[in-house]
N, C-alpha and C positions, 0 to 999 in steps of 0.2 A: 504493500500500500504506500508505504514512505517512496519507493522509488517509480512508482507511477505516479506519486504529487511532483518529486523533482522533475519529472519529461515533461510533467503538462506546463510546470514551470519556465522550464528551456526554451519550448516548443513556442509557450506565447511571447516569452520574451525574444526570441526569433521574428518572430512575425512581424509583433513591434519594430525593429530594429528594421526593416525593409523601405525603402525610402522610396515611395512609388513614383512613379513619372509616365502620364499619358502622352503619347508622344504621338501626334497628328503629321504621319508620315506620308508623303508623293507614292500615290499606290500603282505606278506604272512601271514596267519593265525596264529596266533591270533594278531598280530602287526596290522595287517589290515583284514577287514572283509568283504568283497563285500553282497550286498543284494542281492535282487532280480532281478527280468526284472522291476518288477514293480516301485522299491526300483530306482534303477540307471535311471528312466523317470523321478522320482521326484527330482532327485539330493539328494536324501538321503540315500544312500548308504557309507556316511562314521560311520564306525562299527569296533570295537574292543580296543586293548588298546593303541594306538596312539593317534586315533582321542580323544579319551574320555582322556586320558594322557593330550593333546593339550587342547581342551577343559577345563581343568580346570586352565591351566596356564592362559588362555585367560581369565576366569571368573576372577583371583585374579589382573589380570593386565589388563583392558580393553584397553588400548592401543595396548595393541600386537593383531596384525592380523597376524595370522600361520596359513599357507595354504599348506596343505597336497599332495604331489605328489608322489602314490602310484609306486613305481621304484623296481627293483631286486637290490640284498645288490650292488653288484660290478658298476652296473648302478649307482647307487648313489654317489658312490665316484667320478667317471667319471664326473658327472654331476656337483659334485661339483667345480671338478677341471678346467672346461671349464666355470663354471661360471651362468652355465643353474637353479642352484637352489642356495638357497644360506647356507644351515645346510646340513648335511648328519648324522646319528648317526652309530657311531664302535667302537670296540675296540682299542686300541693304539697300534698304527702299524707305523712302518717306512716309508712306500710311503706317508701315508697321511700327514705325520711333512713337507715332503716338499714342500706343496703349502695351510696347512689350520694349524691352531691353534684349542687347545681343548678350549673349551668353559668353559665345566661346565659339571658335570654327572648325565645324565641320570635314573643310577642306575645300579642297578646289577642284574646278570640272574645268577641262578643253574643252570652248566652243568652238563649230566648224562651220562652218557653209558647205553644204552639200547639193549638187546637182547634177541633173537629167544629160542634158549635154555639157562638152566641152567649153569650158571659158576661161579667156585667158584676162586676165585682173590681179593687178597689183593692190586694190584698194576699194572701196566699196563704191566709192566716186563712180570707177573705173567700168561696174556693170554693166550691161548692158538693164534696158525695160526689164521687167522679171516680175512674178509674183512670188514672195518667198513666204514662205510659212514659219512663225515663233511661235515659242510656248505659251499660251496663254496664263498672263501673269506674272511673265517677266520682263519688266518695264523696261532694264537696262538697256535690249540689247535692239528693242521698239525701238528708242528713241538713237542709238549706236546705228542704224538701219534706214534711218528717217532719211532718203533722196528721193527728189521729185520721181525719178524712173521707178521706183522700188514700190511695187505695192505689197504692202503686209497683211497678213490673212494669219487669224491667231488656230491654233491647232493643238487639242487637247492633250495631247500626248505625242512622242517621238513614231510609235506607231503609225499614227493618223496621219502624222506630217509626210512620214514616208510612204506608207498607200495612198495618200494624195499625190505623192511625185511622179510614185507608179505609174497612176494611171496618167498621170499629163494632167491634173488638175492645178499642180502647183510647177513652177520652175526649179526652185530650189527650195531648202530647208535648212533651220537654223538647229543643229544639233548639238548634242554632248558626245563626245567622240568615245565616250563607253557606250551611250544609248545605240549608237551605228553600231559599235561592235558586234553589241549584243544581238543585235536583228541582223547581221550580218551570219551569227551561229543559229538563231531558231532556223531562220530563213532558207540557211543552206548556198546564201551567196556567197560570192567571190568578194571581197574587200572594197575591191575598186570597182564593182558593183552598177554604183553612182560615183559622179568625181567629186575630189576636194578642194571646192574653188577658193578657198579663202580661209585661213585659221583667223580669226574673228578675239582670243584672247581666254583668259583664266576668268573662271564664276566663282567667286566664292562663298558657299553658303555655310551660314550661319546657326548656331541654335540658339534660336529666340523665348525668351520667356515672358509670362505676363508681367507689368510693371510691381502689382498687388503681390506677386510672390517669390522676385530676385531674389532677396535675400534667405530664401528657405534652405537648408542645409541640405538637403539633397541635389539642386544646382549645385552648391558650392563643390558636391562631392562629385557632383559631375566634369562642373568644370575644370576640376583639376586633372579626370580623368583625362579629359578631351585635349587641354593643354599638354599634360603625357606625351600623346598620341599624336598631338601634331610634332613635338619636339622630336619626337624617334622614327618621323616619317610614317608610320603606320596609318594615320588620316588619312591621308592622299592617299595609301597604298588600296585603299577603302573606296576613298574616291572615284580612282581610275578602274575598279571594278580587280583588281590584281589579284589573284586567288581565288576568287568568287565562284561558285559553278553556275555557271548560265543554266543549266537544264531544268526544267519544273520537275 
């Protein structure tokens, strides 16, 4: 009796000890990876470079519990700002400064310009007319894109942007050059697939918190992790998708 009071003991004081974090994560490929039918009965269907990203923060700090809530980018900010999660990851943007704080970084993404045909361009000046597709809700690289010639067409995910190119709906597309990667392996293409008319620069995304709850010890404990992680190169390693298994 005495040592099934000490486990119930341990056990709640365990739980206690658990520093949870709702984390309102970008639920498209390769950031998130859905399984199967069979995969989502078992509840193991978290797959790609989030979960396994999360997963190792969790391994080095067993106190943190980060729990993953697969959401569309713009959902996510949303969510965070009404309070419904409590991390969102973006780039630094002006709407976000007014209701959350950056955290700590994430790491950074290769943006590319990707397209259908051959173009030769030193600069974005330099494109020809095009209609090119971004990801809806990242402002930077709108306003990085903004030429009279260039029309912009926002596109929910890397996916979408690329079956639009497919089929001739778009010219080109503004991509993360692991999101290409990645569709480049479901897909079964060739790399050079589509061409790389342009490397366009580093994204760095952030984890942002609500302003109401910076100061909670479970950021703190995060951020330390995360600064770790950036310092040993592991973030980016994260970033670039590097070890990752693409496969659902």
């Amino acid at each position: 009796m005495w040592l099934l009071a000490m486990w119930l003991v341990v056990t709640v004081a365990s739980a206690e000890e658990k520093q949870v974090i709702q984390f309102g994560a970008y639920e498209a490929a390769p950031w998130f990876i859905p399984g199967g039918e069979a995969a989502r009965e078992q509840e193991e269907h978290k797959h790609g470079i989030i979960p396994e990203y999360m997963d190792a923060i969790m391994h080095r700090s067993p106190s943190l519990d980060i729990r993953i809530e697969p959401l569309p980018f713009r959902r996510a900010i949303v969510d965070l700002k009404n309070g419904r999660v409590d991390m969102a990851a973006a780039p630094r943007q002006a709407d976000l400064s007014e209701f959350a704080v950056p955290l700590a970084s994430f790491g950074r993404v290769q943006m590319t310009l990707f397209s259908r045909e051959k173009i030769q361009a030193k600069s974005v000046e330099e494109l020809p007319p095009m209609k090119v597709g971004y990801l809806r809700g990242l402002p930077l690289f709108h306003e990085y894109m903004k030429q009279p010639q260039i029309t912009l067409v926002p596109v929910n995910s890397g996916r979408n942007g690329l079956d639009a190119l497919e089929l001739g709906r778009l010219d080109a597309v503004m991509l993360t050059e692991v999101s290409y990667r990645y569709q480049t392996v479901v897909r079964d293409w060739d790399y050079s697939h589509f061409h790389q008319v342009l490397f366009l620069g580093e994204l760095e995304f952030i984890a942002w918190v609500h302003k109401d709850h910076a100061s909670d010890t479970r950021f703190n404990t995060l951020k330390s992790e995360l600064d770790a992680m950036h310092e040993d190169g592991t973030a980016n390693a994260y970033m670039a998708g590097i070890g990752v298994d693409f496969q659902p």
